[in-house]
C-alpha positions as CSV (number, residue, x, y, z in Angstrom):
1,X,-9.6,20.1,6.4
2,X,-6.7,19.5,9.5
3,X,-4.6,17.1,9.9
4,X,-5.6,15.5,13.1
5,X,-2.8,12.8,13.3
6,X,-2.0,11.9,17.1
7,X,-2.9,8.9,16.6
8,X,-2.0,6.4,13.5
9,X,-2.9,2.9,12.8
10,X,-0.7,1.1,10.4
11,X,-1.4,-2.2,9.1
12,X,1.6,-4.2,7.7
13,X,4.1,-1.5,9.6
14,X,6.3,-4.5,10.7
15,X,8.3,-4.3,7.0
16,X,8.9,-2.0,4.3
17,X,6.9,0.7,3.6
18,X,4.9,0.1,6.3
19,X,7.4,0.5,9.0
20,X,9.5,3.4,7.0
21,X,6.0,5.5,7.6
22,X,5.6,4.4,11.1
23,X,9.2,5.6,11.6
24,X,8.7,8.9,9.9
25,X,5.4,9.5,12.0
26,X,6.4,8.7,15.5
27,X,9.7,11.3,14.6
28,X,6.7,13.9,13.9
29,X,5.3,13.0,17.2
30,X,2.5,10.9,16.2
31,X,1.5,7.9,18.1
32,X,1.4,4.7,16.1
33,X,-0.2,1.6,16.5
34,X,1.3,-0.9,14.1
35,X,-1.0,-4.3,12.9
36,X,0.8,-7.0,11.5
37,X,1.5,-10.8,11.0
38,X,4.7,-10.4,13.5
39,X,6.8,-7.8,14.6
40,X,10.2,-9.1,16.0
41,X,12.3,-7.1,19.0
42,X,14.7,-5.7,16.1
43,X,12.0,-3.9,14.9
44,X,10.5,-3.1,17.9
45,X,14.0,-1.3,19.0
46,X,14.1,0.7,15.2
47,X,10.7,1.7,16.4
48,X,12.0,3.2,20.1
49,X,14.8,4.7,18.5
50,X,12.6,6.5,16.2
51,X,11.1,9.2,18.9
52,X,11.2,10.5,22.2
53,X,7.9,11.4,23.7
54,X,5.3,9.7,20.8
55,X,3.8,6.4,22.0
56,X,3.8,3.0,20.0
57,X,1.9,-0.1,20.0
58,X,2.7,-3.4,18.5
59,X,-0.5,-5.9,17.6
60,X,-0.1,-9.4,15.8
61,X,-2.5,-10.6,13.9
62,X,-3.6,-11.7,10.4
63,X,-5.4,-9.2,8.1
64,X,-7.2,-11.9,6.7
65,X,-9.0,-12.5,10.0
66,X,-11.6,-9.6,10.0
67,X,-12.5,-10.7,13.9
68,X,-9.0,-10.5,14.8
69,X,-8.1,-7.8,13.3
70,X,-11.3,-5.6,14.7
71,X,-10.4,-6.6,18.1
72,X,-6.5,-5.6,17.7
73,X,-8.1,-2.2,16.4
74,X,-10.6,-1.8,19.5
75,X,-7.8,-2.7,21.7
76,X,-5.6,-0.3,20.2
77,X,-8.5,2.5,20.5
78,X,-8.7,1.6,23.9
79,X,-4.5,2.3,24.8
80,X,-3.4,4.9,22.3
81,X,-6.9,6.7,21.1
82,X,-9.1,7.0,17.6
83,X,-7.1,6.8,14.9
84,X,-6.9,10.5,12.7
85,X,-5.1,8.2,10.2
86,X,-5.0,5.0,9.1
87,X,-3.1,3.3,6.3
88,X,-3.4,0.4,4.8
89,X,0.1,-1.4,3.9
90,X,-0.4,-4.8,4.9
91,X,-0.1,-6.7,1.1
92,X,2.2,-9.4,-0.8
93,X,3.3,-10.0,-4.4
94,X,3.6,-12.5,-6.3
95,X,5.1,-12.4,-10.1
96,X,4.3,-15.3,-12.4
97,X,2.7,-15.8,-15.4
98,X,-1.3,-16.7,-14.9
99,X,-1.0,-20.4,-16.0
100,X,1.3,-21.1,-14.0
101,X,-0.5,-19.7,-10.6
102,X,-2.5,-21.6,-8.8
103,X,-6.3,-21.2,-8.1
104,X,-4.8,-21.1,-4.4
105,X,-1.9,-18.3,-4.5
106,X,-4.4,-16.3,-6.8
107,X,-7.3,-16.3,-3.8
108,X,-3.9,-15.8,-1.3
109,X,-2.7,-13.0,-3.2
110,X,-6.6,-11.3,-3.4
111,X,-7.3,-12.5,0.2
112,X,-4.5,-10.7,1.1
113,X,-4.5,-7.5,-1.1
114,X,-8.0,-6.8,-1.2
115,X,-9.8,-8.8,1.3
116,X,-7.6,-7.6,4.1
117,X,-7.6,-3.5,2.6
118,X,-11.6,-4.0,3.0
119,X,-11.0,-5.8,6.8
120,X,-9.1,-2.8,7.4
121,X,-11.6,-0.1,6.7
122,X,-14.0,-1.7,8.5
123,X,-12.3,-2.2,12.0
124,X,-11.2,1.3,11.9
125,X,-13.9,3.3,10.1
126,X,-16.4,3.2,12.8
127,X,-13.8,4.5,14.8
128,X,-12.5,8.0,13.1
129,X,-14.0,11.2,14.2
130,X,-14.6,13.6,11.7
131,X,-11.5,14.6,9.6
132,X,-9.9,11.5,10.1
133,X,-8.1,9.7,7.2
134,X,-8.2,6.3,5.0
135,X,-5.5,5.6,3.2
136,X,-4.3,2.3,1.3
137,X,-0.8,1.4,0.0
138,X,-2.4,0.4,-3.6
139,X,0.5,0.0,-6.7
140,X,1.0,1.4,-9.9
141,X,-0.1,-1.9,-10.7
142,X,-3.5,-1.3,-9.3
143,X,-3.6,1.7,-12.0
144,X,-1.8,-0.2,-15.1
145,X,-1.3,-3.6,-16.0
146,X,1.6,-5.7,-16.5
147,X,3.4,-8.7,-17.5
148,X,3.2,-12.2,-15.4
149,X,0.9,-9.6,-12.5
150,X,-2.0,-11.0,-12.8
151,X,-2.6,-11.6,-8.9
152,X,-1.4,-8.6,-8.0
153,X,-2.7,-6.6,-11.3
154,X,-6.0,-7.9,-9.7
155,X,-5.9,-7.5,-6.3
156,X,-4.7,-3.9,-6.6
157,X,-7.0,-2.6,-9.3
158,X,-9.7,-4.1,-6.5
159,X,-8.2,-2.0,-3.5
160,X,-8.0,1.6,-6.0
161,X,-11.8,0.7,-6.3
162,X,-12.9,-0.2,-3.3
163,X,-10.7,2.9,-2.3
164,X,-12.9,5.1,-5.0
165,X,-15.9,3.7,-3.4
166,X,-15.4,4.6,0.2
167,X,-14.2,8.0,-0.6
168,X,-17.7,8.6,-1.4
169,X,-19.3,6.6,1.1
170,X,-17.1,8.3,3.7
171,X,-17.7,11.6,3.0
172,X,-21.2,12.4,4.9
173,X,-18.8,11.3,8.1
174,X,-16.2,14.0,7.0
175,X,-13.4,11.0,6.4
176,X,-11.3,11.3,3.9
177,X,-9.9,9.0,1.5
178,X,-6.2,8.3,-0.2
179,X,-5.0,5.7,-2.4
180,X,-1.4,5.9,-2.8
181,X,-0.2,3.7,-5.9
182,X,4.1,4.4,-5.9
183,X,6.2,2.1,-8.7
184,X,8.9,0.1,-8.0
185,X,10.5,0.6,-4.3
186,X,13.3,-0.3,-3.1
187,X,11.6,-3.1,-0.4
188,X,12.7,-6.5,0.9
189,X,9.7,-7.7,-0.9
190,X,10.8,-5.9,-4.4
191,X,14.4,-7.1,-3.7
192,X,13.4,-10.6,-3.5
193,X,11.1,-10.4,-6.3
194,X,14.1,-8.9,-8.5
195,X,15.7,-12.1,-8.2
196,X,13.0,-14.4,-10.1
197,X,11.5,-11.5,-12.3
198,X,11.0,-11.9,-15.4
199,X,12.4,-10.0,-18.2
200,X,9.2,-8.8,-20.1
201,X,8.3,-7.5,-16.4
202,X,11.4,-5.8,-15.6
203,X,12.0,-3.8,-19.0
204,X,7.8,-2.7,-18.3
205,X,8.9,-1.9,-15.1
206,X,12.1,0.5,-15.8
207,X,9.7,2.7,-17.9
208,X,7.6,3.7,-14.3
209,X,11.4,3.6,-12.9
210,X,12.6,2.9,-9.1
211,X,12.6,5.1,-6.3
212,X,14.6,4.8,-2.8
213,X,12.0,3.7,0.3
214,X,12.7,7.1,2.4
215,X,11.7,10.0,-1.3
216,X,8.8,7.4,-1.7
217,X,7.0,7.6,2.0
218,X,7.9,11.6,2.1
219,X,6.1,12.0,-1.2
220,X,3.5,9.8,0.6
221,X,3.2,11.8,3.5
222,X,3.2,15.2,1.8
223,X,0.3,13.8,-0.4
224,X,-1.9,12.5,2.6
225,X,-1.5,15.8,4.1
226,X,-2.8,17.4,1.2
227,X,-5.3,15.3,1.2
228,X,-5.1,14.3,-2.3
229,X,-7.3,10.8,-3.3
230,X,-4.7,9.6,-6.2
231,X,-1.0,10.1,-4.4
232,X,1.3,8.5,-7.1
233,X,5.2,9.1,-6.0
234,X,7.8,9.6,-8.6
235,X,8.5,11.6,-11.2
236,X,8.1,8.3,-14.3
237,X,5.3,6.9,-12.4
238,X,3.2,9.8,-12.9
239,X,3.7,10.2,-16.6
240,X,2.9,6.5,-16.8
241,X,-0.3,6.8,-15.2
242,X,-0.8,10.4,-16.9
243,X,0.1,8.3,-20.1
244,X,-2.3,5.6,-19.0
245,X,-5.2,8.1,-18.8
246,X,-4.8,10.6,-21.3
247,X,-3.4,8.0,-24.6
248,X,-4.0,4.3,-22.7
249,X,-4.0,3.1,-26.7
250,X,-1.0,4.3,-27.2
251,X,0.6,3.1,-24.1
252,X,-0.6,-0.3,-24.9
253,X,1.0,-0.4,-28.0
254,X,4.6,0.4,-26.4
255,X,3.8,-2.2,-24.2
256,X,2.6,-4.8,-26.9
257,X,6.1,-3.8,-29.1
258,X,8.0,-4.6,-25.5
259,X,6.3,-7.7,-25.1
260,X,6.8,-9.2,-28.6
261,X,10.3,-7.9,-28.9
262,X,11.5,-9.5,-25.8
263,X,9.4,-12.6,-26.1
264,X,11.0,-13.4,-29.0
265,X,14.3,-13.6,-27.7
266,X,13.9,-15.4,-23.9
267,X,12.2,-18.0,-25.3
């Protein structure tokens, strides 16, 4: 199967990830439409500086509004094209222990996550032509659990299977399907989140290890144009999840010694 990439829609592209790939992709010539809550003029100008001839368009909206967003998806049809790819990074985290999240911030962090990963694929699926691409900005955390995630745990494990299920469902319309789950990145949302973590998450966390923002969305890319389904960047993070798969027994236990060891002494 080609790449057919002239046109990419990127929801959350106005931060992080998001907006690294949009920058990457408009410097390959692609034209990018990017879907977001707001995209301020500094952004906008790191966007114009990124390419010379590829187009870009800028739509705010919420991902949580499925009406909204299908309309900023037709009207982005209608200016720049079909989309040959379309990812998925629009998402939030949120790092505390389950009894102490609300029944509100939980439904937020799904509503977000999940519900607006499923209002994604349906504004732009009806839209691809064959050999077109899904993909969705997942987590490690959508593959294996973790301390004070449960949100997020949740809300990604949802998106790698409602990922799973439209690879199949999409592949009578010759559409293929990615979920890209990357560990820790270096992210404004990762940095503030580094502030408050916990440090039962952060010792979990160092086993997957870090990686910079620029390796991860070039490992990202190379996957989608492979067209792999499962496109986990880094080195760690793929024994982790290889770990997780092969000897998940096993990898519990490390994580249970962690857990006990480390409870014992922040308490």
């Amino acid at each position: 199967m080609k790449n057919n990439w002239q046109t990419v829609f990127i929801s959350g592209g106005g931060s992080g990830i998001g907006l690294y790939l949009a920058k990457l992709l408009l410097e390959q010539g692609s034209d990018i439409a990017i879907f977001d809550l707001r995209v301020n003029e500094k952004v906008k100008a790191e966007l114009s500086r990124s390419h010379s001839k590829a187009r870009f368009k800028c739509y705010e909206m919420d991902v949580c509004d499925a009406d909204a967003l299908n309309r900023a998806v037709c009207q982005a049809e209608a200016q720049l094209g079909a989309p040959g790819l379309a990812i998925n990074c629009a998402g939030i985290q949120l790092a505390n222990a389950f009894l102490d999240i609300s029944s509100e911030d939980f439904a937020r962090v799904v509503n977000i996550n999940l519900l607006g990963s499923r209002n994604f694929a349906a504004a732009v699926i009806p839209r691809m032509n064959e050999g077109g691409q899904l993909a969705f900005i997942a987590s490690l955390a959508g593959l294996v659990s973790n301390y004070s995630y449960a949100a997020y745990n949740a809300s990604k494990f949802g998106v790698v299977g409602l990922a799973g299920a439209l690879r199949i469902e999409c592949k009578p319309r010759q559409i293929g399907v990615s979920v890209i789950c990357p560990p820790e990145i270096l992210t404004p949302m990762v940095e503030r989140e580094l502030k408050t973590m916990h440090p039962i998450t952060r010792e979990l966390k160092a086993v997957a290890g870090t990686i910079e923002l620029d390796s991860a969305c070039r490992e990202m890319i190379a996957g989608l144009k492979k067209h792999k389904f499962y496109i986990v960047p880094g080195f760690k993070a793929k024994c982790v999840w290889k770990l997780n798969q092969w000897f998940p027994a096993l990898l519990r236990r490390m994580t249970d010694n962690v857990v006990m060891k480390l409870a014992t002494q922040v308490r």
